[in-house]
N, CA and C of each residue as an Amber inpcrd file, in Angstrom:
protein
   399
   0.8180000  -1.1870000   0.0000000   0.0000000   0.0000000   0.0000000
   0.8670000   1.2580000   0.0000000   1.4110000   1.2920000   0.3560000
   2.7000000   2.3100000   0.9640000   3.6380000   2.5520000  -0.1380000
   4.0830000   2.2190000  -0.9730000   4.6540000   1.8690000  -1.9550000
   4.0890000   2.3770000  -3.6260000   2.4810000   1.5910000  -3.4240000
   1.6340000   2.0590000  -4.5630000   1.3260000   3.9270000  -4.3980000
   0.9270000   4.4380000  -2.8750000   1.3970000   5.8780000  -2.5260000
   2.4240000   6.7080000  -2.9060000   3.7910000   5.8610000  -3.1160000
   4.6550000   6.9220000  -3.4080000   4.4440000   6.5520000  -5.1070000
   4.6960000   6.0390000  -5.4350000   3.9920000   5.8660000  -6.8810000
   3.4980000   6.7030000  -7.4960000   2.2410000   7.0610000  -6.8040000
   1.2410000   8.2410000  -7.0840000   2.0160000   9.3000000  -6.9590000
   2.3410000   9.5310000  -5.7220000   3.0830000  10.9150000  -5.6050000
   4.2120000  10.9510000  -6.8520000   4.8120000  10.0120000  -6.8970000
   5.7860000  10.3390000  -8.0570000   5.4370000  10.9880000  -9.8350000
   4.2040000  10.0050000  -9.7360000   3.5250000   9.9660000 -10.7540000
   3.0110000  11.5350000 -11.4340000   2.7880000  12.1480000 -10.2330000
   1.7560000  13.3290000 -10.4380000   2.4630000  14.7070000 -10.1640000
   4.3230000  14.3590000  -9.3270000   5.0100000  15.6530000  -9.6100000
   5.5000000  15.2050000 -10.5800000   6.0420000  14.1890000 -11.4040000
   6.4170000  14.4320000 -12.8160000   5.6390000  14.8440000 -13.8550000
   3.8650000  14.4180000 -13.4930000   3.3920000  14.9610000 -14.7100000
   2.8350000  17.2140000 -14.4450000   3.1140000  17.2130000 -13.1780000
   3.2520000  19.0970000 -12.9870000   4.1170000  19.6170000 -13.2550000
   5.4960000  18.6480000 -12.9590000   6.6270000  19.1390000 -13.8210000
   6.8540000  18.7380000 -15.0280000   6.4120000  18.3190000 -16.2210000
   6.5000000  18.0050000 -17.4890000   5.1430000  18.9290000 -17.8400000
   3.9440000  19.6340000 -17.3130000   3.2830000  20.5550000 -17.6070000
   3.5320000  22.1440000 -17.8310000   4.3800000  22.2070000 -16.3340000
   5.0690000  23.2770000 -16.1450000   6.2560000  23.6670000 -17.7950000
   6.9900000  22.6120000 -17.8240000   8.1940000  23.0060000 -19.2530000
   7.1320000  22.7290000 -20.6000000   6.2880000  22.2830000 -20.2710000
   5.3640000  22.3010000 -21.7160000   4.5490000  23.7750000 -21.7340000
   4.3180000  24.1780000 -20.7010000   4.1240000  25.5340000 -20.7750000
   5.1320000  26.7910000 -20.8700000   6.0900000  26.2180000 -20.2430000
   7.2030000  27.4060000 -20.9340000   7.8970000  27.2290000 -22.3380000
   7.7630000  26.0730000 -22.7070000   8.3440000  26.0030000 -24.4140000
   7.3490000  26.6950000 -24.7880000   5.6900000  26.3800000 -24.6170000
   4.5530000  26.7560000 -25.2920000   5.2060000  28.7510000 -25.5160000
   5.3060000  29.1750000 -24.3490000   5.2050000  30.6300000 -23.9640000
   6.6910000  31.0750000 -25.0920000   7.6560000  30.4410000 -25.1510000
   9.3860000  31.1060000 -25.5860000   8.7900000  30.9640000 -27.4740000
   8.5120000  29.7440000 -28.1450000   8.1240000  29.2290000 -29.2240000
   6.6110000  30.3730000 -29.4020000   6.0150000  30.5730000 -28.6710000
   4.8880000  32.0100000 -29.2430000   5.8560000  33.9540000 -29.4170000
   6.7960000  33.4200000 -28.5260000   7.0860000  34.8290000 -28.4430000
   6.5500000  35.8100000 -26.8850000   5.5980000  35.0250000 -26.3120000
   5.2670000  35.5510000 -24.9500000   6.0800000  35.6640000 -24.1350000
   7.2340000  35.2580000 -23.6380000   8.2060000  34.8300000 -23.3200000
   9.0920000  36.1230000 -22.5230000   9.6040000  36.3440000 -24.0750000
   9.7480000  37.9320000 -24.4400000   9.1280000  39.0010000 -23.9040000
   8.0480000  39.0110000 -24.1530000   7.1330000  39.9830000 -23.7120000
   7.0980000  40.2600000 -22.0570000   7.6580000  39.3130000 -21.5260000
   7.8280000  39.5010000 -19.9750000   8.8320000  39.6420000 -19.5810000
   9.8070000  39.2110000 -19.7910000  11.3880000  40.1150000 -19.4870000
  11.4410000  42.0100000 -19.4860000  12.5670000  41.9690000 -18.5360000
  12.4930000  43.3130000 -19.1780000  13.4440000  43.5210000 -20.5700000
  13.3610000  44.8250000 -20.9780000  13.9860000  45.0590000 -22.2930000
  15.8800000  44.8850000 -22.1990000  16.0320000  44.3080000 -23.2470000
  17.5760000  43.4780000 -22.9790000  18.4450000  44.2040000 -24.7740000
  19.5450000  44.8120000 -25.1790000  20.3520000  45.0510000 -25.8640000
  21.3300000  44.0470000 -25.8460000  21.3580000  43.3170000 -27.0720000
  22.6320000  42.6380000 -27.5540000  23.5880000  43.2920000 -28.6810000
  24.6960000  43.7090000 -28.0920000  25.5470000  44.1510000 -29.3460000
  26.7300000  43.7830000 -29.5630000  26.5700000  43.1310000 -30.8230000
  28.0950000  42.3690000 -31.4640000  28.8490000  43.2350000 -32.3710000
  29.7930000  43.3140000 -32.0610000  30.7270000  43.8590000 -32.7680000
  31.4710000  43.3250000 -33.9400000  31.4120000  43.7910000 -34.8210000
  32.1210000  42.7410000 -36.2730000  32.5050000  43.7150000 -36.7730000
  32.9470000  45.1370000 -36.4660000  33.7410000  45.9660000 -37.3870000
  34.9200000  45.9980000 -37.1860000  36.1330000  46.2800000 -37.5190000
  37.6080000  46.1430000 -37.5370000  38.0130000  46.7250000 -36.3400000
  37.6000000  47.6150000 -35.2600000  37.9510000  48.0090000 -34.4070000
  37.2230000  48.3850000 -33.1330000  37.9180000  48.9040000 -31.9540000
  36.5580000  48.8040000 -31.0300000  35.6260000  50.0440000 -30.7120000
  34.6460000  49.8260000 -30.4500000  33.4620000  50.6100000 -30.2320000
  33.3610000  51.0040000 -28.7940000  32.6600000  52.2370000 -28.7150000
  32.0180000  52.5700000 -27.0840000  30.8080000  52.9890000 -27.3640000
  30.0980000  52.2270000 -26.4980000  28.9090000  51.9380000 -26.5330000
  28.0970000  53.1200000 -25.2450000  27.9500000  54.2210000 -25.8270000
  27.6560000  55.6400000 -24.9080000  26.5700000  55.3810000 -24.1230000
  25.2310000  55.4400000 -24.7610000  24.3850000  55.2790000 -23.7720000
  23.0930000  54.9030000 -24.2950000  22.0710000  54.5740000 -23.7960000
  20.7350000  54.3500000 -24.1960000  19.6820000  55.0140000 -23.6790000
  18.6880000  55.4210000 -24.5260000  17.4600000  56.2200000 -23.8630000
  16.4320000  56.4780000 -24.2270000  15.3980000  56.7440000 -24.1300000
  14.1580000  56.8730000 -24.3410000  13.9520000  58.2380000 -25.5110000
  13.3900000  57.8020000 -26.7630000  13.4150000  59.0420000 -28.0960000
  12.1700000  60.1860000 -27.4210000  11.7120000  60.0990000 -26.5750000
  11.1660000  61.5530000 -26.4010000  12.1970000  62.2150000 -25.0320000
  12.9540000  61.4290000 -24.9730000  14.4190000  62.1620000 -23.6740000
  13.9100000  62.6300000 -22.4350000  12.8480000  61.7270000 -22.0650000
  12.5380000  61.5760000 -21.0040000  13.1570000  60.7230000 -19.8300000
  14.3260000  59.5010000 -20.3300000  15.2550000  59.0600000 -19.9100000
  16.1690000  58.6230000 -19.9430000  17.4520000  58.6230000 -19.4080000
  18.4460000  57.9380000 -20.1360000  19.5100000  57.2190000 -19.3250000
  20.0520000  56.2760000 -19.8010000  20.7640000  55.6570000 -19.1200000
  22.5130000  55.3380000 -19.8410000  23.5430000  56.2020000 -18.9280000
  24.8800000  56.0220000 -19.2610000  25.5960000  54.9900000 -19.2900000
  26.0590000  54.3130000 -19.9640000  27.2970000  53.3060000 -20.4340000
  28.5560000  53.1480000 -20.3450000  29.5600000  54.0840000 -20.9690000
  30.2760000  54.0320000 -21.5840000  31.2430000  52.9090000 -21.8960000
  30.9220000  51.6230000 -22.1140000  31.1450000  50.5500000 -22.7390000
  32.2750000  50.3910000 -23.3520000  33.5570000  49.9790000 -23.3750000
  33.8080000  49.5020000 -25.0160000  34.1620000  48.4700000 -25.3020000
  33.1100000  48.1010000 -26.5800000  33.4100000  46.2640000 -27.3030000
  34.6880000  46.6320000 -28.1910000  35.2460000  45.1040000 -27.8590000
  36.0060000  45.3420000 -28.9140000  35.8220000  44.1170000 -30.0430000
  36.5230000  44.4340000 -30.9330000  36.0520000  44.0380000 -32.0270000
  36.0840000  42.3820000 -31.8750000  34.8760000  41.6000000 -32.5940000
  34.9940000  40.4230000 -32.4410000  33.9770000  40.0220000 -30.8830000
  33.7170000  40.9710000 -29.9120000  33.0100000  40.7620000 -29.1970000
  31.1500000  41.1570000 -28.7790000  30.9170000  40.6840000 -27.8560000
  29.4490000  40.8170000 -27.9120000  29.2980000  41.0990000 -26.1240000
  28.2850000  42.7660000 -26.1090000  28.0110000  42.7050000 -25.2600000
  26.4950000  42.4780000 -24.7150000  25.8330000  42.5400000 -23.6370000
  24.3760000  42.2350000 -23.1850000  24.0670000  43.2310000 -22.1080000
  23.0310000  44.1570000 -22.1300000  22.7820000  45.0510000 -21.3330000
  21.2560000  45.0620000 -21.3690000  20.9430000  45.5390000 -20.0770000
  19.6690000  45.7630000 -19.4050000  19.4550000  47.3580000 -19.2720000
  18.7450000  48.2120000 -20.5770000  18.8780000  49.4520000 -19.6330000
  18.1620000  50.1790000 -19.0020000  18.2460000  50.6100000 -17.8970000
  17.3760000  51.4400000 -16.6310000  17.1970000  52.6470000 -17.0790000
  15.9310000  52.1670000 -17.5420000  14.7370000  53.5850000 -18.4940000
  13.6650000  53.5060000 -17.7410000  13.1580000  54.6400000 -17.9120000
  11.9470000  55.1140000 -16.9250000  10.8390000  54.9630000 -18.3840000
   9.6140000  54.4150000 -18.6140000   8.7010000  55.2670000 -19.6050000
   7.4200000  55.7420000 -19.3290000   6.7920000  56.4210000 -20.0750000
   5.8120000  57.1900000 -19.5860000   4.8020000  56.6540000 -20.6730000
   4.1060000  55.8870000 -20.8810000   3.3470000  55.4270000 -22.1610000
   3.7450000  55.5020000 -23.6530000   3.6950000  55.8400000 -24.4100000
   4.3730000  55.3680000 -25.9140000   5.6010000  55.5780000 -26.1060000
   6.9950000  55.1490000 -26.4180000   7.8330000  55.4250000 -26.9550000
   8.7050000  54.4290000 -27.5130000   9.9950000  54.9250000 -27.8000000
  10.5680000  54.3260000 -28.6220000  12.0690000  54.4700000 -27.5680000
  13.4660000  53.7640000 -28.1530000  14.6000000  53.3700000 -27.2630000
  15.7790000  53.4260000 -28.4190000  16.4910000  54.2000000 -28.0470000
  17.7720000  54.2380000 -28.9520000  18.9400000  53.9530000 -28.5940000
  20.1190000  53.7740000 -28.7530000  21.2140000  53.4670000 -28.1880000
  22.3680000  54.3950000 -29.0650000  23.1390000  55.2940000 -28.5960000
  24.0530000  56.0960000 -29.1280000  25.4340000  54.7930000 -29.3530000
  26.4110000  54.9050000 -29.5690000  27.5650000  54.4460000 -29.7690000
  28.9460000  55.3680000 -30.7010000  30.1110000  54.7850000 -30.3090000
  31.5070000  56.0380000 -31.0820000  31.7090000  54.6840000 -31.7420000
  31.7120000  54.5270000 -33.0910000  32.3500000  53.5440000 -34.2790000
  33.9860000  53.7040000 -33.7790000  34.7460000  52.9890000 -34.8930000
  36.3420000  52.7560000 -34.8260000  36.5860000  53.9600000 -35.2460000
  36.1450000  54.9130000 -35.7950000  36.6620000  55.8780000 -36.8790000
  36.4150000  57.3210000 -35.8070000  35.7750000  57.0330000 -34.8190000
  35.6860000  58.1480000 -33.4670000  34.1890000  58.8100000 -33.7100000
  33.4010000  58.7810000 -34.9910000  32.0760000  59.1360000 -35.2490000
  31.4090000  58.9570000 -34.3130000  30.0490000  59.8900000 -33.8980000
  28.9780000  59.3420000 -33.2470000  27.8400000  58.9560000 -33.7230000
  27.4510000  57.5160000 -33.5920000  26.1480000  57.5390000 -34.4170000
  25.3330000  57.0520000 -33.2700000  23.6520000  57.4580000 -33.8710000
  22.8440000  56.9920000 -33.1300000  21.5480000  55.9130000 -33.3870000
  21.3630000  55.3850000 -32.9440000  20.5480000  53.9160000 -34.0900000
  19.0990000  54.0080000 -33.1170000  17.7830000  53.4900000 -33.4060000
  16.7740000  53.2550000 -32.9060000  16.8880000  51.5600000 -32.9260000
  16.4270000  51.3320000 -31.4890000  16.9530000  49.9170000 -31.2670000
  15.5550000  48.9910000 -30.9790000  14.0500000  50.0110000 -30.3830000
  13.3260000  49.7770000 -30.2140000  12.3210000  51.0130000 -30.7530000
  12.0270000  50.8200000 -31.8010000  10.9620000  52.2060000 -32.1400000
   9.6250000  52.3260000 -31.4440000   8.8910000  51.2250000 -31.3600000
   7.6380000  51.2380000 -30.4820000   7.6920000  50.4480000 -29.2730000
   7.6330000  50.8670000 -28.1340000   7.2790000  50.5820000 -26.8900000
   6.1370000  50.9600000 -25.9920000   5.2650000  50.4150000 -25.1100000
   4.6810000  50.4170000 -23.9660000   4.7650000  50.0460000 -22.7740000
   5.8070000  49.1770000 -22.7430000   6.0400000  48.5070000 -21.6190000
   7.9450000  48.1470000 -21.4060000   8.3370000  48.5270000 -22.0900000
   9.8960000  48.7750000 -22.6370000  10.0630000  46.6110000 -21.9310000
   9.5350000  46.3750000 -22.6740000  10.0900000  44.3330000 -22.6550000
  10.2500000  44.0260000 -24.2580000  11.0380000  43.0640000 -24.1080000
  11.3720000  42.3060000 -25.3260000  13.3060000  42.6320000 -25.2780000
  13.6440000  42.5410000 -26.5920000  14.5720000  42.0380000 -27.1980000
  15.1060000  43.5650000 -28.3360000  16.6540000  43.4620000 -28.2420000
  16.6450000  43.9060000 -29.5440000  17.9540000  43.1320000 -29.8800000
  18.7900000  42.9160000 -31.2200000  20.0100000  42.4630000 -31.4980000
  20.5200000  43.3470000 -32.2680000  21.3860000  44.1520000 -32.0430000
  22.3240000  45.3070000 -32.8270000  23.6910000  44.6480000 -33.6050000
  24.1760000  44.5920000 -34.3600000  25.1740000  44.3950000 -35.1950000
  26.0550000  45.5080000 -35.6820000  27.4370000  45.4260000 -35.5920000
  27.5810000  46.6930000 -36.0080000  28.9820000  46.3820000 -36.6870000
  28.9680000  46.6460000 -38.1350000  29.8750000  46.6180000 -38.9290000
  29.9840000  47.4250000 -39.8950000  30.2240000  47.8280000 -41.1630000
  30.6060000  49.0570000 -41.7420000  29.0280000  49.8100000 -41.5360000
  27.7250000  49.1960000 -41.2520000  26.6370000  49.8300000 -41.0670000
  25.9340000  48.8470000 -39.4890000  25.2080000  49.5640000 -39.4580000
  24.4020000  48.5890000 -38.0470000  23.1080000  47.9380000 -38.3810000
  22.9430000  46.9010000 -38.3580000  21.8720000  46.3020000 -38.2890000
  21.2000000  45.9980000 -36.9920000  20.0480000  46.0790000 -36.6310000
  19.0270000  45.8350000 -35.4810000  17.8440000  45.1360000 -36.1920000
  17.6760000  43.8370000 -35.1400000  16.7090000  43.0880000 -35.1870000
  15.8080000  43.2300000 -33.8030000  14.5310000  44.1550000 -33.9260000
  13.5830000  44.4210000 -32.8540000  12.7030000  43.8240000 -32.5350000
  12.3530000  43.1020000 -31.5580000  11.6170000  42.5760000 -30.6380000
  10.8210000  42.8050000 -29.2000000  10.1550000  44.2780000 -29.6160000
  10.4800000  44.6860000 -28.5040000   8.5600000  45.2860000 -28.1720000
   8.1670000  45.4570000 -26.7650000   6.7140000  45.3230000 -26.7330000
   6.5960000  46.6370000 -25.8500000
């Protein structure tokens, strides 16, 4: 009797825990996932030299958050940045190229809730892939 009990018990936290990861693949594989993190910058560096990565902030400059970073070439950094928002906006990230230029890229154009994703690339031009809610 005692035996057939733990059984059960075994039985029924493996199937809450095999519910539980079937619900978080369900959530990462929709993209919901995302949507609950806070907002995260990935930037790889693939141009010939290294970068400083200035700062990030909110396009109506209501907030901003300082960096001064520098990747160097061949590397990848990951940042979280501490932005305040106030209902609609958008998220940019400044950076100094190898050549000492300042450019400035939109990394997240529409936001409400500043969550999701973006992936920045930066080689003779920058590419950004936005994910962002």
């Amino acid at each position: 009797m005692r035996t057939r009990s733990m059984v059960i018990v075994i039985a029924v936290v493996v199937a809450i825990l095999a519910a539980g990861m079937g619900a978080l693949l369900l959530l990462k594989e929709t993209g919901l996932w995302n949507m609950m993190k806070p907002f995260t910058v990935t930037v790889k560096n693939e141009s010939n030299g290294n970068i400083v990565i200035v700062e990030a902030g909110t396009v109506r400059g209501q907030s901003k958050h300082t960096l001064d970073h520098t990747l160097e070439s061949g590397k990848t950094f990951k940042f979280t940045p501490d932005l305040d928002i106030l209902g609609e906006d958008g998220v940019y990230m400044t950076h100094t190229n190898a050549e000492g230029a300042t450019v400035q890229t939109s990394v997240c154009g529409y936001t409400e809730y500043l969550s999701g994703s973006a992936k920045v690339t930066i080689n003779d031009d920058v590419e950004v892939e936005q994910d962002c809610h």
